[in-house]
C-alpha positions as CSV (number, residue, x, y, z in Angstrom):
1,X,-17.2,122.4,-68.6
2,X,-18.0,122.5,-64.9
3,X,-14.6,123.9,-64.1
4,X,-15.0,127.0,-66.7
5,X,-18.8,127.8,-65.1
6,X,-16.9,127.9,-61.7
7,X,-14.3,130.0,-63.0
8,X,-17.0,132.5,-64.3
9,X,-18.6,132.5,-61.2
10,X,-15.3,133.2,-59.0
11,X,-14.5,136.1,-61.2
12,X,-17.9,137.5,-61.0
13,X,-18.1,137.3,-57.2
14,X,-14.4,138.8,-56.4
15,X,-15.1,141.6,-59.6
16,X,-15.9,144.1,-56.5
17,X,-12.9,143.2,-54.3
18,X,-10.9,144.4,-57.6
19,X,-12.8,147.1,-59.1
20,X,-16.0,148.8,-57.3
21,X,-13.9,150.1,-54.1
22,X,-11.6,152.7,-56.4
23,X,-11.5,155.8,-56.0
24,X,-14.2,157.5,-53.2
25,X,-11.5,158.7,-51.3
26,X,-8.1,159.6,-52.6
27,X,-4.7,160.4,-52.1
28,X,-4.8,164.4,-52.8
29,X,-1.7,166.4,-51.2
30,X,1.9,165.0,-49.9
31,X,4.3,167.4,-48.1
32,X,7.2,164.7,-48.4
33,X,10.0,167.5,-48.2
34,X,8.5,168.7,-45.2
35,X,7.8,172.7,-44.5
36,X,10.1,175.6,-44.4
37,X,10.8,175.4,-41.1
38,X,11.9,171.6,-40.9
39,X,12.5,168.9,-43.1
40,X,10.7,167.0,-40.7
41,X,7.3,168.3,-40.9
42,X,6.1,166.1,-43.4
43,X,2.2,165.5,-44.1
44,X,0.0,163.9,-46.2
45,X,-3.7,164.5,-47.0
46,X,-6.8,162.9,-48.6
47,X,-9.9,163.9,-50.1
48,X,-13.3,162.4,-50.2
49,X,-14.5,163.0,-53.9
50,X,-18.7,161.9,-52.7
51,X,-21.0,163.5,-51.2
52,X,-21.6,161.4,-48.1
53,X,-19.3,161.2,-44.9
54,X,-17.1,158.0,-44.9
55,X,-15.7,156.1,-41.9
56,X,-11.9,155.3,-41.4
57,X,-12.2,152.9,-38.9
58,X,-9.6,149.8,-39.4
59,X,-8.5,151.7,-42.9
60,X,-4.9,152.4,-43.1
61,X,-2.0,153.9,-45.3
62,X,0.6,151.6,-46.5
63,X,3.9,153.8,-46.9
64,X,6.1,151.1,-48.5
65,X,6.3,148.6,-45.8
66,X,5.3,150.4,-43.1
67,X,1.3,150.4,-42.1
68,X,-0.2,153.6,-40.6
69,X,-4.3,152.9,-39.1
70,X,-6.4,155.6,-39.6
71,X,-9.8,156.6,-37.9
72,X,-12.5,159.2,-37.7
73,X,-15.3,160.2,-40.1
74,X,-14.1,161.9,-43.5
75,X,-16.9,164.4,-44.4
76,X,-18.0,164.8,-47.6
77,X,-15.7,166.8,-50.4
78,X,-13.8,167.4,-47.6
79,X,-10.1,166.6,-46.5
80,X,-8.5,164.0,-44.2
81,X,-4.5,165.7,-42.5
82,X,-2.1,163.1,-41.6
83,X,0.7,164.4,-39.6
84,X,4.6,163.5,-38.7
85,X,5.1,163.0,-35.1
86,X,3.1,165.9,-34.2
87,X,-0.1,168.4,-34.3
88,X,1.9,171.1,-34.5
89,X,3.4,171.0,-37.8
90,X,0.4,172.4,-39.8
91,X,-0.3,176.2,-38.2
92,X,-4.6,176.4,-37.9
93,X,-5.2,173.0,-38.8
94,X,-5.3,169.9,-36.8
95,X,-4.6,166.4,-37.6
96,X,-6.9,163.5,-38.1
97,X,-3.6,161.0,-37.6
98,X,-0.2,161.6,-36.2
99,X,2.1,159.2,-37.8
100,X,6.0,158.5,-37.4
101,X,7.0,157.2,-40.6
102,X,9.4,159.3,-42.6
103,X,8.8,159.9,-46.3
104,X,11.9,158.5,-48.3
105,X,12.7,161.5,-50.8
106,X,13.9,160.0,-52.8
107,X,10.4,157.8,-53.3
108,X,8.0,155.8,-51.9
109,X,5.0,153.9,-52.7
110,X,2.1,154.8,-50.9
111,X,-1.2,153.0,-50.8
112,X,-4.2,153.9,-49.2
113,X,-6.7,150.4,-47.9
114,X,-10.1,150.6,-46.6
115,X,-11.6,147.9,-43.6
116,X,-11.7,144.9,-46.7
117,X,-7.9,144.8,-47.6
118,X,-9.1,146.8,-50.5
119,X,-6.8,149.4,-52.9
120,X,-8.8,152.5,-52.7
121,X,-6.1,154.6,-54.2
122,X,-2.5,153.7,-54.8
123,X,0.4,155.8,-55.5
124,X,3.9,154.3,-57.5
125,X,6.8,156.7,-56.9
126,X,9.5,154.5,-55.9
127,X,11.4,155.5,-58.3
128,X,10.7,159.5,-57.8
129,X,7.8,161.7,-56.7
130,X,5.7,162.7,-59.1
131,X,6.1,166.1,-58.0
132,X,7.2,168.8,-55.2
133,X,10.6,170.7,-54.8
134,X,12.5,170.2,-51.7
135,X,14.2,173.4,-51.8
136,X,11.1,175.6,-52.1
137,X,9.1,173.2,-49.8
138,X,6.2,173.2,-52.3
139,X,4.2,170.4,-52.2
140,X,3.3,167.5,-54.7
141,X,-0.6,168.6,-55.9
142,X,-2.7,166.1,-57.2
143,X,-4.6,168.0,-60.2
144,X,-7.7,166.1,-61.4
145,X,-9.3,163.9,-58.1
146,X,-11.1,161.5,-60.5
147,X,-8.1,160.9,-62.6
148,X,-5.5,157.9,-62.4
149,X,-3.2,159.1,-59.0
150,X,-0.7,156.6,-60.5
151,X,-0.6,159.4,-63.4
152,X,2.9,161.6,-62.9
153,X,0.9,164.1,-65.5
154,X,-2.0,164.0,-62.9
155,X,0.6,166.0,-60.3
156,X,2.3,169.5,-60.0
157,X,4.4,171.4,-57.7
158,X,2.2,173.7,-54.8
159,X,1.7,177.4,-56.5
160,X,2.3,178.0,-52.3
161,X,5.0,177.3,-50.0
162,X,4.0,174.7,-47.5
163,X,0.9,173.8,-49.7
164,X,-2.2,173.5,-48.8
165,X,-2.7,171.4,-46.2
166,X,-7.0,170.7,-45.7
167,X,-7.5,173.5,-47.9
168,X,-8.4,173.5,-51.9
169,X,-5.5,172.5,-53.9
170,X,-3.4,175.4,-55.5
171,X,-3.5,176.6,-59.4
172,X,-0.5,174.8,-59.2
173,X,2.3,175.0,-61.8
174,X,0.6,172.8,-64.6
175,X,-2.6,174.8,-64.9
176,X,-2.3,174.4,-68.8
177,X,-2.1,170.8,-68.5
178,X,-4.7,170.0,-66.3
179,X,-7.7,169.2,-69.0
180,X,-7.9,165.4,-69.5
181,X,-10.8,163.6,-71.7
182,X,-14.4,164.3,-70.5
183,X,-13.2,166.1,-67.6
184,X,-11.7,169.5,-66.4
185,X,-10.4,170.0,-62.8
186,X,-10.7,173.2,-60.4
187,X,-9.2,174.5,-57.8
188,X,-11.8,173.3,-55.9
189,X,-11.1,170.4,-56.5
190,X,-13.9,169.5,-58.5
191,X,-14.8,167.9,-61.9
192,X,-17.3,169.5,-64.2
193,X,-18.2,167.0,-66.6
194,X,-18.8,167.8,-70.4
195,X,-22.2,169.0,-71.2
196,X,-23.6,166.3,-73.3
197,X,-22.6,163.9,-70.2
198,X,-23.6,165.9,-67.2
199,X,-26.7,163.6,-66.8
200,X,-25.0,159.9,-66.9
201,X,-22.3,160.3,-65.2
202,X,-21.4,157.4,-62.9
203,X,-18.0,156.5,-60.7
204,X,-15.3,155.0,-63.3
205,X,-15.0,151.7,-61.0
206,X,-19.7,151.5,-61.1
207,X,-19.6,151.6,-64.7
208,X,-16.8,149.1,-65.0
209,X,-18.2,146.8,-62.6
210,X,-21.7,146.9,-64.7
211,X,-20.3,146.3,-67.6
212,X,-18.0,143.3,-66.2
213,X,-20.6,141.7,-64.4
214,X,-23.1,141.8,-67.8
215,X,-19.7,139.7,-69.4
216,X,-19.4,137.1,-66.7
217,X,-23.0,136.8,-66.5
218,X,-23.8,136.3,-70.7
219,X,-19.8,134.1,-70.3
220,X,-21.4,131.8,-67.5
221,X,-24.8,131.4,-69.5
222,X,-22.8,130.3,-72.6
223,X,-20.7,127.9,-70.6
224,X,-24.0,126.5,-69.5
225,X,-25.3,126.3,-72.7
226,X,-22.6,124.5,-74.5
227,X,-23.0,121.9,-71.2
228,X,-26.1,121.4,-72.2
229,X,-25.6,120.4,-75.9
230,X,-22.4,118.4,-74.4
231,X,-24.5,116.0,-72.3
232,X,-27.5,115.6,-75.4
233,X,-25.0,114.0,-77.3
């Protein structure tokens, strides 16, 4: 009985390690064919979804095995440039990182950890990318921010050559797909709720550590109790 009330209290404790850190900031744009006027200039960008500024500080991208440390502040709704090798890649915009790693096209797996060793966002495409064209250099688009970036339907090619590199995500190519349940995407890249939830909206990861934390709490007190009734008899 002791060992199961332990065991409830472990998973309570370690519940926000696993679940409350998703999705504030997110994987939003990857150039990983490069730009029409090199294969090389390859990018990647991020997007804080809140509306407070967040530090980077001892964050970093994991691009398979190869880890990149950010820095700087990441405003709010606003958008985070990594660059290959250079500031020069992406014309009027300058980059928050300058990495050297080159994107694998034919995949990779990219995961973005904040200053706990926690997953913020995480990305599976070893065994393709989601999306982009390497002849027309358009980028792969992530469509809905608050939607699973694991999703391949939650990508689409760049409407725009080159992308949009720490500007608003394109109309893209999957305009028609991009409703999901309970929320619609923009090019802003925004989410407007449905009416009738507008006022209760919480982060995904808040609600689910709420509700998992009410579970281990009523699983603990039942351990207890049956503990109880154990050592009466």
């Amino acid at each position: 009985m002791k060992i199961s009330l332990k065991i409830s209290i472990i998973i309570f404790l370690l519940l926000p390690v696993f679940i409350f850190a998703k999705g504030e900031i997110i994987i939003n744009e990857i150039a990983w064919m490069g730009q029409k006027d090199s294969y090389s200039h390859e990018w990647i960008e991020f997007y804080n979804t809140t509306d407070k500024a967040m530090s980077l500080k001892n964050w970093k991208l994991k691009i398979s095995k190869t880890e990149i440390p950010l820095k700087g502040i990441l405003e709010a709704n606003s958008y985070y440039l990594m660059e290959r090798n250079s500031d020069s890649i992406v014309d009027n915009q300058k980059a928050d990182v300058i990495f050297k790693k080159a994107f694998n096209n034919k995949g990779e797996i990219i995961v973005l950890i904040n200053e706990q060793g926690q997953e913020i966002d995480k990305i599976d495409c070893s065994l393709g990318w989601f999306s982009g064209d390497n002849k027309t250099k358009q980028t792969m688009e992530r469509i809905n921010p608050l939607s699973n970036g694991n999703d391949k339907a939650n990508w689409q090619n760049s409407e725009n050559e080159n992308g949009t590199p720490k500007e608003k995500n394109s109309a893209g190519t999957k305009k028609e797909e991009a409703k999901s349940e309970g929320t619609i995407p923009n090019a802003n890249n925004t989410v407007t709720a449905k009416k009738e939830n507008q006022d209760s909206q919480l982060p995904i990861s808040t609600k689910t550590y709420f509700v998992a934390g009410i579970i281990a709490i009523f699983s603990a007190g039942s351990v207890l109790k049956i503990k109880k009734s154990y050592n009466k008899q």
